[in-house]
Predicted model as a PDB file, atoms N, CA, C, CB and O in Angstrom, pLDDT in the B-factor column:
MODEL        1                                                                  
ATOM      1  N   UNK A   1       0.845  -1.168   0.000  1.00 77.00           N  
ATOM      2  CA  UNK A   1       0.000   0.000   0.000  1.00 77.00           C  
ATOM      3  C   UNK A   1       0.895   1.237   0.000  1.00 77.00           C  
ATOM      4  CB  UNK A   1      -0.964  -0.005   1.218  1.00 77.00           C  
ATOM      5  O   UNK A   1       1.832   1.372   0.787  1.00 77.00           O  
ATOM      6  N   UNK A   2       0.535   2.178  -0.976  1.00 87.00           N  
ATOM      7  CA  UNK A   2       1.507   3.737  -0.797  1.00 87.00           C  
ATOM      8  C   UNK A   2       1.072   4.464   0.249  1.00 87.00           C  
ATOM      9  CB  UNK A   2       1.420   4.866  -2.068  1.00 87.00           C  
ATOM     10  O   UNK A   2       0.117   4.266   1.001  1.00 87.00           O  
ATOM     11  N   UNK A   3       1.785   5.233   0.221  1.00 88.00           N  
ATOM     12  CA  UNK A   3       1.312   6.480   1.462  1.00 88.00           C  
ATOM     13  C   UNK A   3       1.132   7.652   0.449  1.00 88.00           C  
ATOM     14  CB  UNK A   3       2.724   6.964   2.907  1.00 88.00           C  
ATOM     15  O   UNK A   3       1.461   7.660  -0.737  1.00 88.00           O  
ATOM     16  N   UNK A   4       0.437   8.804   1.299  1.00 90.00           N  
ATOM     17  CA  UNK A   4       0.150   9.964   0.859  1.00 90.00           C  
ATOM     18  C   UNK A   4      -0.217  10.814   1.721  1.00 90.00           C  
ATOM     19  CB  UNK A   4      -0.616   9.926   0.038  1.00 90.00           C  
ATOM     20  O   UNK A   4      -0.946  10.574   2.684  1.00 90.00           O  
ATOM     21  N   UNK A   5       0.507  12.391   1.284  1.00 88.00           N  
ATOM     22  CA  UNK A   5       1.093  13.140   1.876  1.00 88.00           C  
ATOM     23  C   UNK A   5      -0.323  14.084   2.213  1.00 88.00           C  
ATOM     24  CB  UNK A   5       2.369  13.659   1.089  1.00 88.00           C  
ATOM     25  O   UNK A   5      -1.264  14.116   1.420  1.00 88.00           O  
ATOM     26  N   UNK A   6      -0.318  14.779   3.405  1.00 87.00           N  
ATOM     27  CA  UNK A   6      -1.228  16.039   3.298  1.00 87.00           C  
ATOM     28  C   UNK A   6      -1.087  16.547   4.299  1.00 87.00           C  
ATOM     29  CB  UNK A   6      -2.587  15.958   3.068  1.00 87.00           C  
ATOM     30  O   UNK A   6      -0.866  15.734   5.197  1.00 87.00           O  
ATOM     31  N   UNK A   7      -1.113  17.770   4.669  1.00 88.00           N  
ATOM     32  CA  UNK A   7      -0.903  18.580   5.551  1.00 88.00           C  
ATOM     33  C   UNK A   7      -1.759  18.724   7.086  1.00 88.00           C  
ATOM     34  CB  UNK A   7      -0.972  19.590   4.800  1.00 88.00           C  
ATOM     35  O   UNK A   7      -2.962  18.467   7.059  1.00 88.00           O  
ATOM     36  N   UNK A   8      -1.300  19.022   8.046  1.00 89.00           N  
ATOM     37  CA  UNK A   8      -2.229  19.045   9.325  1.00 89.00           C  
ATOM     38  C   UNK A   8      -1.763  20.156   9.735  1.00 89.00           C  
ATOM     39  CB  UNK A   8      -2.185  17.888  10.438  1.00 89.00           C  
ATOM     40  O   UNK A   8      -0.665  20.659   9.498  1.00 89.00           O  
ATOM     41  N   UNK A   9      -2.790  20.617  10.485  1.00 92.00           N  
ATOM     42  CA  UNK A   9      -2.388  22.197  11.436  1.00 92.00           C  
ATOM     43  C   UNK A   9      -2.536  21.680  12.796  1.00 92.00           C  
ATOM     44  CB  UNK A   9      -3.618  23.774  11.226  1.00 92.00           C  
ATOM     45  O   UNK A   9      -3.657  21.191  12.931  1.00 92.00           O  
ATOM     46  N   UNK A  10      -1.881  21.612  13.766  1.00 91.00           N  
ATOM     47  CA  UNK A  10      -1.966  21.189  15.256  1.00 91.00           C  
ATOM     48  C   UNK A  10      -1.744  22.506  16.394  1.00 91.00           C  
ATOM     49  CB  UNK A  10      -0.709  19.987  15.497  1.00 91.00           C  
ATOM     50  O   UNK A  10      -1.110  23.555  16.279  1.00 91.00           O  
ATOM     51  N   UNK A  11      -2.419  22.047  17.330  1.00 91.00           N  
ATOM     52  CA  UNK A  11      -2.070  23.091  18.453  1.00 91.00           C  
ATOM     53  C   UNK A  11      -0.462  22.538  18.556  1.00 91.00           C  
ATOM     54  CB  UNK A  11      -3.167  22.951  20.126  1.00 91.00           C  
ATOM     55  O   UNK A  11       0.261  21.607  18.200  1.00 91.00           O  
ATOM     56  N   UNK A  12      -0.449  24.150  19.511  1.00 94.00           N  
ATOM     57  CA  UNK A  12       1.315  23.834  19.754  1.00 94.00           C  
ATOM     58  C   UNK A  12       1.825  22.881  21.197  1.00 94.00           C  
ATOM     59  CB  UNK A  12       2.171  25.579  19.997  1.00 94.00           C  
ATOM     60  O   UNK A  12       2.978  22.583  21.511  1.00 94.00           O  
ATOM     61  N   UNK A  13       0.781  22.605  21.777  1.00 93.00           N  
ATOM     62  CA  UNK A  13       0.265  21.822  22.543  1.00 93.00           C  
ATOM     63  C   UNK A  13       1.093  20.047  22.446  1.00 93.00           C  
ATOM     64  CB  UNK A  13      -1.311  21.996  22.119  1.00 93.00           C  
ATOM     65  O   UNK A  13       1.915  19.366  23.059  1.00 93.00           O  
ATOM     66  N   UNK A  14      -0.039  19.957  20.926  1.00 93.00           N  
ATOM     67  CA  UNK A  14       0.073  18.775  20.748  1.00 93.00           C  
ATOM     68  C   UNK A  14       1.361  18.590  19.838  1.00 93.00           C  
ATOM     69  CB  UNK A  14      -1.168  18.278  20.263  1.00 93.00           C  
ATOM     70  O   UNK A  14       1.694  17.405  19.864  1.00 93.00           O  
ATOM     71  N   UNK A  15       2.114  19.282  19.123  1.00 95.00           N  
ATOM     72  CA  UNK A  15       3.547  19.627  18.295  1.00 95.00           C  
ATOM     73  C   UNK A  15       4.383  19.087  19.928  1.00 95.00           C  
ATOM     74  CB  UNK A  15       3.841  21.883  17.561  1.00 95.00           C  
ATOM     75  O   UNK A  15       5.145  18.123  19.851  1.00 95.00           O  
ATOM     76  N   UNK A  16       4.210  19.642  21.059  1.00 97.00           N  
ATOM     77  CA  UNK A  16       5.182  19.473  21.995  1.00 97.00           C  
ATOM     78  C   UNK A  16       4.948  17.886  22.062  1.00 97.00           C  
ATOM     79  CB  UNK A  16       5.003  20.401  23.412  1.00 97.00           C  
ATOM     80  O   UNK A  16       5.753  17.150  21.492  1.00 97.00           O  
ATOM     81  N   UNK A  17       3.800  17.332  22.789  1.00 96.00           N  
ATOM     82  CA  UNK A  17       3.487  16.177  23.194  1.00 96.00           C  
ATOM     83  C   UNK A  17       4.426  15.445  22.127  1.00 96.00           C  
ATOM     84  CB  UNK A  17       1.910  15.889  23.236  1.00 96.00           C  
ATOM     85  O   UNK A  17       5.501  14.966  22.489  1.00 96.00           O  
ATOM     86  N   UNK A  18       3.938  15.363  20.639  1.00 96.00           N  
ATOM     87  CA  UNK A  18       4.748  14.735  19.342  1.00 96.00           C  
ATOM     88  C   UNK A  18       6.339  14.612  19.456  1.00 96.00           C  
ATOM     89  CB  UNK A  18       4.482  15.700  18.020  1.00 96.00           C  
ATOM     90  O   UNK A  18       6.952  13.544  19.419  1.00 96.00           O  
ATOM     91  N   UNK A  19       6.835  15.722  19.582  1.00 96.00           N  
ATOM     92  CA  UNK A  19       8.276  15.905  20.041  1.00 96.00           C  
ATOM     93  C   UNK A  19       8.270  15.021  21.315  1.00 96.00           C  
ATOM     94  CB  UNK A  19       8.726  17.558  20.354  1.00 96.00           C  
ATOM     95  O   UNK A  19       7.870  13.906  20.981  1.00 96.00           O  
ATOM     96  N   UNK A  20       8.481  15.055  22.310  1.00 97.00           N  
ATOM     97  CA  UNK A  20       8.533  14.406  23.274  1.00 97.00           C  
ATOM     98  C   UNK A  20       8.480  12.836  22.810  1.00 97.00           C  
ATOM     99  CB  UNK A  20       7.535  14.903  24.141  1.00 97.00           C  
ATOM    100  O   UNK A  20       9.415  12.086  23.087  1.00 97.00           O  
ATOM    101  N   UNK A  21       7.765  12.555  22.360  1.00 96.00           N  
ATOM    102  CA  UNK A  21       6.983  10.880  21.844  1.00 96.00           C  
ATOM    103  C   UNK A  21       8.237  10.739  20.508  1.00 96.00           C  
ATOM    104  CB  UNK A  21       4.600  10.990  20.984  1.00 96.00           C  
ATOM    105  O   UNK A  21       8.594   9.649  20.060  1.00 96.00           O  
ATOM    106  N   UNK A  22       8.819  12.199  19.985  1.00 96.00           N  
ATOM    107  CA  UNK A  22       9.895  11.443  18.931  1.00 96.00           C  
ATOM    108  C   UNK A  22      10.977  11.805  19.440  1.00 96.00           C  
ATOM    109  CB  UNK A  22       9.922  11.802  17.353  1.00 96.00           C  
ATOM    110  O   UNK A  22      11.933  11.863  18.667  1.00 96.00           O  
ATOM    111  N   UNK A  23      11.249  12.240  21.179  1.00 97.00           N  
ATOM    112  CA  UNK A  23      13.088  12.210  21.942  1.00 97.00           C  
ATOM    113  C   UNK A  23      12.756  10.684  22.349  1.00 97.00           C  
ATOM    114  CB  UNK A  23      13.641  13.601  23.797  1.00 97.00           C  
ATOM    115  O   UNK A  23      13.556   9.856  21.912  1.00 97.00           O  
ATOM    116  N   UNK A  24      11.474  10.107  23.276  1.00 96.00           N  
ATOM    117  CA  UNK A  24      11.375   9.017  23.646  1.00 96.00           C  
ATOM    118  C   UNK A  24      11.788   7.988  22.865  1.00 96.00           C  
ATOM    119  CB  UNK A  24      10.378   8.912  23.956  1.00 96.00           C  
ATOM    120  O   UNK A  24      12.407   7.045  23.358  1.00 96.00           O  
ATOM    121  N   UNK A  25      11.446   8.063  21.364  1.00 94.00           N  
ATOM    122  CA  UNK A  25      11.676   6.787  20.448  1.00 94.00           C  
ATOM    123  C   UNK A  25      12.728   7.310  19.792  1.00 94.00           C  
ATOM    124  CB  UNK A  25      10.472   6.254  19.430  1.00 94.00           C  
ATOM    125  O   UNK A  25      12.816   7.285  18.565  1.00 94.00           O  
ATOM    126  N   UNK A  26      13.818   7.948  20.762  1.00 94.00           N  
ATOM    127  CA  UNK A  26      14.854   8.256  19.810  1.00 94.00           C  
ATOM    128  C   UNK A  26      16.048   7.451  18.974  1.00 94.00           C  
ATOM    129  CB  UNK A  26      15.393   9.023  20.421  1.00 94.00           C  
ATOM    130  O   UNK A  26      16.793   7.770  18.048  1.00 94.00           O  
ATOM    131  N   UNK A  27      15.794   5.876  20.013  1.00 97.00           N  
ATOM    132  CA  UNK A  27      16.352   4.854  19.808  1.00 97.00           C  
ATOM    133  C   UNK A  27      16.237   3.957  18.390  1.00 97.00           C  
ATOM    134  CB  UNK A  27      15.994   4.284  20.817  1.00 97.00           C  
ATOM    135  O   UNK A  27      17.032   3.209  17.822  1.00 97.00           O  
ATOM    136  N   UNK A  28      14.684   4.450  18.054  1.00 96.00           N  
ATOM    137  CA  UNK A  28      13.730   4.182  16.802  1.00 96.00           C  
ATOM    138  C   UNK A  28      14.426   4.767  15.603  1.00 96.00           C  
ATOM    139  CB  UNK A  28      12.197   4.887  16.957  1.00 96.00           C  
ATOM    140  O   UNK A  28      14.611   4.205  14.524  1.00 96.00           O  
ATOM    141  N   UNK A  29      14.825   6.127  15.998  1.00 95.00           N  
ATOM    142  CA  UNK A  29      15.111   7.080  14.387  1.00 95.00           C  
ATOM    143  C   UNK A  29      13.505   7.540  14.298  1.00 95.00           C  
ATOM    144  CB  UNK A  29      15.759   5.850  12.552  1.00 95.00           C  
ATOM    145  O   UNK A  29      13.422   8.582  13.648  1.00 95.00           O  
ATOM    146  N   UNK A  30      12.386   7.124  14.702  1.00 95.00           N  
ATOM    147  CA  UNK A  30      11.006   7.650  14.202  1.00 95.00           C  
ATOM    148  C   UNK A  30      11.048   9.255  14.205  1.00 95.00           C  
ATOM    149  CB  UNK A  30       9.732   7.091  15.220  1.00 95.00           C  
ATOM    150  O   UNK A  30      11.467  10.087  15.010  1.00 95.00           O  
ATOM    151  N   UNK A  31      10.652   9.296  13.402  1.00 94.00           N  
ATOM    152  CA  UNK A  31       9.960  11.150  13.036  1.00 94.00           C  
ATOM    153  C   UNK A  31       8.646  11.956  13.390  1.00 94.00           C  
ATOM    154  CB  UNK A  31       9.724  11.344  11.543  1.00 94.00           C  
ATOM    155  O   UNK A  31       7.706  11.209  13.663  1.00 94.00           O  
ATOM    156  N   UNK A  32       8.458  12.845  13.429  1.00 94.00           N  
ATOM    157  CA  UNK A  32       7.107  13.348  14.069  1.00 94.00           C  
ATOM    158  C   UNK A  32       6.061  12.651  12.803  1.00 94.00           C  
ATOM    159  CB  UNK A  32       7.016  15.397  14.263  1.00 94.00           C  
ATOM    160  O   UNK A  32       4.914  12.423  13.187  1.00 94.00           O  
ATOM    161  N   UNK A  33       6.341  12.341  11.499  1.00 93.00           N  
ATOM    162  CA  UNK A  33       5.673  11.761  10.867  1.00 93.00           C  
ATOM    163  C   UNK A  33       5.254  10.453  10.842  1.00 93.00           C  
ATOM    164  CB  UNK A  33       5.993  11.993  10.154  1.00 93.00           C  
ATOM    165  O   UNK A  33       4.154  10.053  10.462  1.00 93.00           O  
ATOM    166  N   UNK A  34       6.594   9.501  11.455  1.00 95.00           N  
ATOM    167  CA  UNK A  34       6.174   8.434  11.645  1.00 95.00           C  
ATOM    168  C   UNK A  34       5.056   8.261  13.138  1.00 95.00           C  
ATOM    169  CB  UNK A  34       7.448   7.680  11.598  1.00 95.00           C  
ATOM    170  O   UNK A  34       4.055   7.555  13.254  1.00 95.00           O  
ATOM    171  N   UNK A  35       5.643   9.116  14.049  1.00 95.00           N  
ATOM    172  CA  UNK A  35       4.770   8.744  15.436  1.00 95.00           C  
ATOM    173  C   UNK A  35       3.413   9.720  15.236  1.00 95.00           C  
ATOM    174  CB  UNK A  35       5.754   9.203  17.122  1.00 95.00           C  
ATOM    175  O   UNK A  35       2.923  10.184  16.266  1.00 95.00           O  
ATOM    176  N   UNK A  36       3.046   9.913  14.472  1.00 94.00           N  
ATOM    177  CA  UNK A  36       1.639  10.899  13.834  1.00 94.00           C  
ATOM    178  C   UNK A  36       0.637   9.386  13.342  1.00 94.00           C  
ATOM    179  CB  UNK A  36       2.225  12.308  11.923  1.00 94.00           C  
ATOM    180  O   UNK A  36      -0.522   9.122  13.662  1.00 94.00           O  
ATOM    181  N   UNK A  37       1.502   8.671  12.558  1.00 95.00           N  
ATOM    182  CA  UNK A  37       0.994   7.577  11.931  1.00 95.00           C  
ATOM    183  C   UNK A  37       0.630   6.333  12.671  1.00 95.00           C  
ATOM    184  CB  UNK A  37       1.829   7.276  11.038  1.00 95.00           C  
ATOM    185  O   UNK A  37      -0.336   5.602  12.452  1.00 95.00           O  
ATOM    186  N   UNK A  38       1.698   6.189  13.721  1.00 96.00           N  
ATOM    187  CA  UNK A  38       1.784   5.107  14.591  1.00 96.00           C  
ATOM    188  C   UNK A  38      -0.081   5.700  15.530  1.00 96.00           C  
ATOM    189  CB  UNK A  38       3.734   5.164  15.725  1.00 96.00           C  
ATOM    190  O   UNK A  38      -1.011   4.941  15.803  1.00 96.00           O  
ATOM    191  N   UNK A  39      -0.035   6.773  15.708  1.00 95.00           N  
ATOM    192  CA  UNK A  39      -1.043   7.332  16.911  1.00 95.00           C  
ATOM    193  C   UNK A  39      -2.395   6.777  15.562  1.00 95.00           C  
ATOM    194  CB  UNK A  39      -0.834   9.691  17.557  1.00 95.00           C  
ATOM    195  O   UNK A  39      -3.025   5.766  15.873  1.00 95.00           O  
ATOM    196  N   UNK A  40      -2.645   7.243  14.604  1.00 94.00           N  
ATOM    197  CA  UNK A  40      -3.627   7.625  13.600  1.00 94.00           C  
ATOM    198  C   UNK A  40      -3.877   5.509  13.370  1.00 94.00           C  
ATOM    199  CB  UNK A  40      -2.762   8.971  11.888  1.00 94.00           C  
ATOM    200  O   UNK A  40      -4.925   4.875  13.484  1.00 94.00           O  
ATOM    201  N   UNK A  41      -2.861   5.132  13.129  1.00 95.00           N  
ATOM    202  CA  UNK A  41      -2.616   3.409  13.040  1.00 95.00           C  
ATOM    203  C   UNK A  41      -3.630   3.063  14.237  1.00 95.00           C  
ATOM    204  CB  UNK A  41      -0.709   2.736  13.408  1.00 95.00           C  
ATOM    205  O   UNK A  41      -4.771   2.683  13.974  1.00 95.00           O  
ATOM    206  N   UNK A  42      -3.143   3.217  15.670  1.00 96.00           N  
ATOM    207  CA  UNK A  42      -3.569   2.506  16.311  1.00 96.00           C  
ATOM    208  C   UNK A  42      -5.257   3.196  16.346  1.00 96.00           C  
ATOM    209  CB  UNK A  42      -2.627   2.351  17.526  1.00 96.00           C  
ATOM    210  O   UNK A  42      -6.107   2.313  16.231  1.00 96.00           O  
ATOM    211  N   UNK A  43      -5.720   4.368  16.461  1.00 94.00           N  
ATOM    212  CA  UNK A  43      -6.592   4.592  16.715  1.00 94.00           C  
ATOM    213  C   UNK A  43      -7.793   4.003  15.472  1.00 94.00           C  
ATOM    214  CB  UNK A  43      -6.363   5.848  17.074  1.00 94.00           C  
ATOM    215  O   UNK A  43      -8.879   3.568  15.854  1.00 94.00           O  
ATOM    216  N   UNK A  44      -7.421   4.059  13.931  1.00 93.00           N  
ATOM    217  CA  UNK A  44      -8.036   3.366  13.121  1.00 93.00           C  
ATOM    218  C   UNK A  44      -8.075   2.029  14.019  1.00 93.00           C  
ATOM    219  CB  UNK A  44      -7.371   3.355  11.713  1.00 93.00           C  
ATOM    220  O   UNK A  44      -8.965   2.074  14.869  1.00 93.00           O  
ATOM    221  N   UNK A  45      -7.464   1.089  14.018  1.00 95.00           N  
ATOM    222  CA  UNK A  45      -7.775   0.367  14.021  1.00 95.00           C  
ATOM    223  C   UNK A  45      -8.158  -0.894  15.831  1.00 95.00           C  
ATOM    224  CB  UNK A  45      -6.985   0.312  12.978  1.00 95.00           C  
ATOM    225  O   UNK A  45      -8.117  -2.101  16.071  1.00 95.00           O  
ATOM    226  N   UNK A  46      -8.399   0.041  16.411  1.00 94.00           N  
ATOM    227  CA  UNK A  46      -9.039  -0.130  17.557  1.00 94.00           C  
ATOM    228  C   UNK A  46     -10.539  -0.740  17.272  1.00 94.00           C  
ATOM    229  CB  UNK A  46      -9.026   1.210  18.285  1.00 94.00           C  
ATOM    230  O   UNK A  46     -11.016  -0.961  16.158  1.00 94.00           O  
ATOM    231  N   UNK A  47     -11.114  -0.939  18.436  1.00 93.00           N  
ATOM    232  CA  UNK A  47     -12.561  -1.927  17.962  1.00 93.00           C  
ATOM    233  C   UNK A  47     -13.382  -0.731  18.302  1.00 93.00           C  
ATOM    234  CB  UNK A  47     -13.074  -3.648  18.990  1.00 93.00           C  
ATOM    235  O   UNK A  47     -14.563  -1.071  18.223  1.00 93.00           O  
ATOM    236  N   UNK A  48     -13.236   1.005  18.780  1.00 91.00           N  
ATOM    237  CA  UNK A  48     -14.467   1.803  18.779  1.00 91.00           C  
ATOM    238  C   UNK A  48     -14.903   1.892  17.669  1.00 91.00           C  
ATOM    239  CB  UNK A  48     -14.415   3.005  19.240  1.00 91.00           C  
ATOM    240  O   UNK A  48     -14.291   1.415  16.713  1.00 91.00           O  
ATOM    241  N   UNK A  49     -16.376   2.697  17.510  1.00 95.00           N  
ATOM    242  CA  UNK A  49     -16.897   3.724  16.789  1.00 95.00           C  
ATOM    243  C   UNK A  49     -16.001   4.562  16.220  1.00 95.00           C  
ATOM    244  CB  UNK A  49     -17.690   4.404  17.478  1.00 95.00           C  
ATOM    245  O   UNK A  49     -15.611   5.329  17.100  1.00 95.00           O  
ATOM    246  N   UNK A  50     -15.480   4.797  15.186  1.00 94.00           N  
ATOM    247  CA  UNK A  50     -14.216   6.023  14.835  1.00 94.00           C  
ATOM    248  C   UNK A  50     -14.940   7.392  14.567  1.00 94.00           C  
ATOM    249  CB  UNK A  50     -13.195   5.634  13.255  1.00 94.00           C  
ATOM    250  O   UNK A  50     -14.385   8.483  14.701  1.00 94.00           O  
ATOM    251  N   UNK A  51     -16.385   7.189  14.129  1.00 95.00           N  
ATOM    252  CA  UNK A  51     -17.249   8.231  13.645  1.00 95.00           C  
ATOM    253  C   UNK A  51     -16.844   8.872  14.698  1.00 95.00           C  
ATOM    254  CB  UNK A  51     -18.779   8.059  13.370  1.00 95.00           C  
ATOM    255  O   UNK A  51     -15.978   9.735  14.838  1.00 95.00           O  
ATOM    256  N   UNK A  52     -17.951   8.084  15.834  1.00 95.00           N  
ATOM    257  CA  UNK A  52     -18.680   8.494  16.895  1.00 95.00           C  
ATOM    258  C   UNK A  52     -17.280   9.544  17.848  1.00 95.00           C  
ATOM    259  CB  UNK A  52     -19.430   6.887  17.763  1.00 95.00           C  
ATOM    260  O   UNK A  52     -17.021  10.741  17.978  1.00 95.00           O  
ATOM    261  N   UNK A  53     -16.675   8.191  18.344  1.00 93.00           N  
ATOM    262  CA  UNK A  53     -15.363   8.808  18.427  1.00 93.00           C  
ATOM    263  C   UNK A  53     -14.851  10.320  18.376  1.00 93.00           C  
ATOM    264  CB  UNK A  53     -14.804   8.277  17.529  1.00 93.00           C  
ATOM    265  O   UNK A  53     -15.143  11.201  19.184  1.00 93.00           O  
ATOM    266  N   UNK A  54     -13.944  10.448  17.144  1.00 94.00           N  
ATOM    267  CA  UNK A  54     -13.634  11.283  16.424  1.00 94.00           C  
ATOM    268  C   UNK A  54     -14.856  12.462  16.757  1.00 94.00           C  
ATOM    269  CB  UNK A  54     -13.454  10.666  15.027  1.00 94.00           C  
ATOM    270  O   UNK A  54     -14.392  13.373  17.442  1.00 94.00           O  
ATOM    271  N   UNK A  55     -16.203  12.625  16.445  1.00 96.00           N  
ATOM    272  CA  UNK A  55     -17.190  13.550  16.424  1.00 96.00           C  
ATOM    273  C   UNK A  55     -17.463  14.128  18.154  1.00 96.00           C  
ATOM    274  CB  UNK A  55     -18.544  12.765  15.661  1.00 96.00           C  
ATOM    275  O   UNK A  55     -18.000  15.200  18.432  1.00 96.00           O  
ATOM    276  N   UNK A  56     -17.073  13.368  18.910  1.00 95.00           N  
ATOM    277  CA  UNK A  56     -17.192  13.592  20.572  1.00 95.00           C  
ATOM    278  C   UNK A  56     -15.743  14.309  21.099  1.00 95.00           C  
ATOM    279  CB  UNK A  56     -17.417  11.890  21.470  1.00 95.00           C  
ATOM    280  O   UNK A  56     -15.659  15.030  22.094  1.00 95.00           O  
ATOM    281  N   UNK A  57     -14.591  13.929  20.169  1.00 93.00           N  
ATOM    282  CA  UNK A  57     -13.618  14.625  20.531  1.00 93.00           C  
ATOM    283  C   UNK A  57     -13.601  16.073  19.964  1.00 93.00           C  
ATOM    284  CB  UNK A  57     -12.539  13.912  20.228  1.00 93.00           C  
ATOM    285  O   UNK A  57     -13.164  16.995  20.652  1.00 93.00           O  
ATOM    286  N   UNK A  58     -13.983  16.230  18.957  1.00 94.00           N  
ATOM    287  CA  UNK A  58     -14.259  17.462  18.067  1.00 94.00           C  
ATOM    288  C   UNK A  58     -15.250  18.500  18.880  1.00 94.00           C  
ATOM    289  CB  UNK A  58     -15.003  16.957  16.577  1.00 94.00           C  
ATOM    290  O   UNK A  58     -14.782  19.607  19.147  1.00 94.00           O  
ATOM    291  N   UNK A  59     -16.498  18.215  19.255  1.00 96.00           N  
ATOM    292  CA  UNK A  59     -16.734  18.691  20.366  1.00 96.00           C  
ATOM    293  C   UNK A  59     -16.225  19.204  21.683  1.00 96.00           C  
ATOM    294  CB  UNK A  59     -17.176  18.172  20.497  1.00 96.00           C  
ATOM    295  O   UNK A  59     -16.229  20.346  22.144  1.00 96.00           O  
ATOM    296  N   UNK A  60     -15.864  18.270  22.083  1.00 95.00           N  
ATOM    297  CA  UNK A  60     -15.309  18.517  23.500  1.00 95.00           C  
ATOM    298  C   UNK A  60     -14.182  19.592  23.359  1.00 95.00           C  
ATOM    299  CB  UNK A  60     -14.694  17.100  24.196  1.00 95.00           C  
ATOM    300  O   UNK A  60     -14.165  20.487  24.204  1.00 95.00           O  
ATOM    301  N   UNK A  61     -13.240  19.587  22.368  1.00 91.00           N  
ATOM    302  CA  UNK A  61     -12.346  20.592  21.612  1.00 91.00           C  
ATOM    303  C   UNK A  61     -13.063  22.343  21.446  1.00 91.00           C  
ATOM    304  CB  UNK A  61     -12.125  19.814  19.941  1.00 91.00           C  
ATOM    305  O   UNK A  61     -12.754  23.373  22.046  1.00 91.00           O  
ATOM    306  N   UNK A  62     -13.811  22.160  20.677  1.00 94.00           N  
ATOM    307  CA  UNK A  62     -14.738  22.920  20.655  1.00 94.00           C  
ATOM    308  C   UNK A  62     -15.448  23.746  21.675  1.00 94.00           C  
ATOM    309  CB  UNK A  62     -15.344  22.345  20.223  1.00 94.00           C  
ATOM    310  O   UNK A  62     -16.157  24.743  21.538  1.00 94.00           O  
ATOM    311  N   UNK A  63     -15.092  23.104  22.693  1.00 95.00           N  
ATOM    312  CA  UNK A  63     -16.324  23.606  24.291  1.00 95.00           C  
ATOM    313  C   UNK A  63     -15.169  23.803  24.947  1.00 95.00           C  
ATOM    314  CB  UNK A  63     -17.655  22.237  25.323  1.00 95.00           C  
ATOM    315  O   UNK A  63     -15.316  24.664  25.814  1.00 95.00           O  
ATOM    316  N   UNK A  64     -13.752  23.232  24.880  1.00 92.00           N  
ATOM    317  CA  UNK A  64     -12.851  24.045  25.409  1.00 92.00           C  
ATOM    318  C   UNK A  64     -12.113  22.589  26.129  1.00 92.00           C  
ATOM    319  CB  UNK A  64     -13.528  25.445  26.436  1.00 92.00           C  
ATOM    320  O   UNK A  64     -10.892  22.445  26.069  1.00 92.00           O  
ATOM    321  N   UNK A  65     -12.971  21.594  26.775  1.00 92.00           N  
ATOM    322  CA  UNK A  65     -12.932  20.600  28.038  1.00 92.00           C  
ATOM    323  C   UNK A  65     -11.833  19.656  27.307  1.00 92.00           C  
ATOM    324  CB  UNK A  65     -14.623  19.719  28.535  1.00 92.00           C  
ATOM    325  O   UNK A  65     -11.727  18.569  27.875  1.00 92.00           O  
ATOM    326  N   UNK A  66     -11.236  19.773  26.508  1.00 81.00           N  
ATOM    327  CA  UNK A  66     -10.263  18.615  26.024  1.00 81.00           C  
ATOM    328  C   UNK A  66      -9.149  19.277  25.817  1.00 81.00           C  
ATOM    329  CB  UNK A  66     -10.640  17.796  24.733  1.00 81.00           C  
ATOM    330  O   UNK A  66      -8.144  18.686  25.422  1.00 81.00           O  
TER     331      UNK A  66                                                      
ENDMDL                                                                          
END                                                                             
């Protein structure tokens, strides 16, 4: 399967958290791109709702509480 590229805008928040998660796996060589993918990987493919999910976090974002 290929990959494909597209852009994200993140709080600077979550840019730190990312960094942190790519000094931790520094042993890895992983990149903020690879541990973006690894997070996006596991959450696809978990047994929730991804809609539902995804649409409750967007909210909660939204209202401030996340």
């Amino acid at each position: 399967m290929g990959k494909e590229k597209f852009g994200v805008a993140v709080d600077e928040e979550i840019v730190q958290e990312v960094d942190e998660l790519v000094a931790e796996c520094d042993d890895l060589g992983a990149s903020r791109s690879e541990i973006v993918e690894a997070i996006l990987t596991a959450f696809v493919q978990s047994e929730s709702n991804h809609a539902e999910r995804v649409r409750e976090i967007i909210i909660r974002k939204r209202k401030g509480i996340l």
